[in-house]
N, C-alpha and C positions, 0 to 999 in steps of 0.2 A: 469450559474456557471462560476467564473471566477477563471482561473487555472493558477499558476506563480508557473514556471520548469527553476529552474536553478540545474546547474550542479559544480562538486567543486573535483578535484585529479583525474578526468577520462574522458576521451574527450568525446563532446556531441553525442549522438547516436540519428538519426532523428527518424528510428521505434521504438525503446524504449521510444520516446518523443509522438510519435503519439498512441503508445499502451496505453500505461499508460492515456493520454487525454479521450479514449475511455472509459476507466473501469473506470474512476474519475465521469464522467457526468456519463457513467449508473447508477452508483451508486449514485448518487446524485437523479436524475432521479425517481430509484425505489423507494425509500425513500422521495422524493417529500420534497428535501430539495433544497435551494440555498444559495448561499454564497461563499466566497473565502476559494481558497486552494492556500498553499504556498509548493510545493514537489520539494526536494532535491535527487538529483541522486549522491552517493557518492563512497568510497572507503570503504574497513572495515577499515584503521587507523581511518578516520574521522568521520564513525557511534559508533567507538569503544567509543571513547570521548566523543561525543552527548550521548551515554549507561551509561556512565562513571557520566557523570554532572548528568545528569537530573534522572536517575534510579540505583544511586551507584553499578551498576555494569558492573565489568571493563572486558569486551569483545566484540569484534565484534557480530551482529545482524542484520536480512536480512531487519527489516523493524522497523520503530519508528513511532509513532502519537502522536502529542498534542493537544488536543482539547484545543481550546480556550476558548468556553463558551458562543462565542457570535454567534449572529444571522448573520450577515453579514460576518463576516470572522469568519471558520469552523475550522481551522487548520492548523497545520505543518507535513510533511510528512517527512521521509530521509528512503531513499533505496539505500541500500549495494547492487552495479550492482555486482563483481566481487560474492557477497555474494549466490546471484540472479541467478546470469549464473550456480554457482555448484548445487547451489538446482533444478536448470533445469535438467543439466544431472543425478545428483542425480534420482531425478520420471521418470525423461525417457521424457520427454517434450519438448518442445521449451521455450526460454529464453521470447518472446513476452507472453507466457501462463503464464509463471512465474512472469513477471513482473504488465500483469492483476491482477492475484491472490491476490500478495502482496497490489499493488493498493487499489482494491478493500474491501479484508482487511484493510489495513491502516483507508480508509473511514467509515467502519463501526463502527470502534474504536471511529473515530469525532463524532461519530452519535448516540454511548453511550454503544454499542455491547460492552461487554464482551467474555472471555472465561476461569474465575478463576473456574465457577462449572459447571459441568455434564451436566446440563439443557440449562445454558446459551451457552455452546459451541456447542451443537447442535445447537439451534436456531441461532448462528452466520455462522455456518456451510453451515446448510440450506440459509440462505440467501445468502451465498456468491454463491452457488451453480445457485443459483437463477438469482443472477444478472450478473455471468458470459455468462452462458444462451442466457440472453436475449439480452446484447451485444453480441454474436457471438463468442463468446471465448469458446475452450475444456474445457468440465467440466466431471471431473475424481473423487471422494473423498475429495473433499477440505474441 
C-alpha cells in the first residue's frame, strides 16, 4: 500500500506520521486490499472548509474520506490534529490511539463501511475494533 502524508496549517509530527502509517496498512491488510492513500494532517480552519465544499456543512470535523472508486488509488483522508488531540483527552487516551482510531476509520469509509444505520455501525465498529487489535493499538469501545 502506498501512503502520501502531507501536512498543511500545523507543523509535521513524526509519531503521528508513523502512527497513522501503522493503522492505514493494518487496515488495508485486514481487508486484503491495496492501493494508494492520499492523508492530510490539518487544522479545524482547513478541515472546516474541506466539510464546508465537499458535505455543505460548514464546521470543523475530526476526520473526512473520499473514496475514489478506484482500484489502485483508494482515497483521500484529512485529520483535524488540534480536532484529534481533544477527543484524546476527551476518552481519557493518547493522542497516537486517537489518531489510529480515526485512521483506521477513515479507511473503512474507502473500503465502503458505513455507519448511517444500527446494523452497519456495529459491523464498522466491530472491525475497527478488530484491526486496531491486530495492529497493537488500545482498543476500548470504538
Amino acid at each position: 500500500m502506498k501512503l502520501d502524508i502531507t501536512w498543511q496549517g500545523i507543523e509535521p509530527d513524526r509519531q503521528i506520521t508513523k502512527t497513522a502509517a501503522k493503522a492505514a496498512k493494518a487496515a488495508a491488510k485486514c481487508e486484503g486490499r491495496k492501493g494508494g492513500v492520499s492523508l492530510l494532517f490539518t487544522d479545524d480552519e482547513t478541515i472546516k472548509q474541506l466539510n464546508s465544499r465537499y458535505r455543505g456543512v460548514d464546521s470543523a470535523t475530526d476526520v473526512l474520506s473520499f473514496p475514489s472508486g478506484e482500484e489502485d488509488f483508494l482515497g483521500d483522508i484529512a485529520i483535524s490534529v488540534p480536532r484529534a488531540r481533544l477527543q484524546a483527552e476527551q476518552y481519557g487516551h493518547s493522542l497516537p490511539r486517537e489518531i489510529a482510531f480515526l485512521t483506521v476509520h477513515a479507511m473503512l469509509h474507502l473500503f465502503g463501511y458505513d455507519h448511517i444505520e444500527p446494523a452497519d455501525e456495529e459491523r464498522m465498529r466491530s472491525r475497527q475494533r478488530e484491526i486496531l487489535k491486530k495492529a497493537g493499538f488500545e482498543v476500548h469501545g470504538s
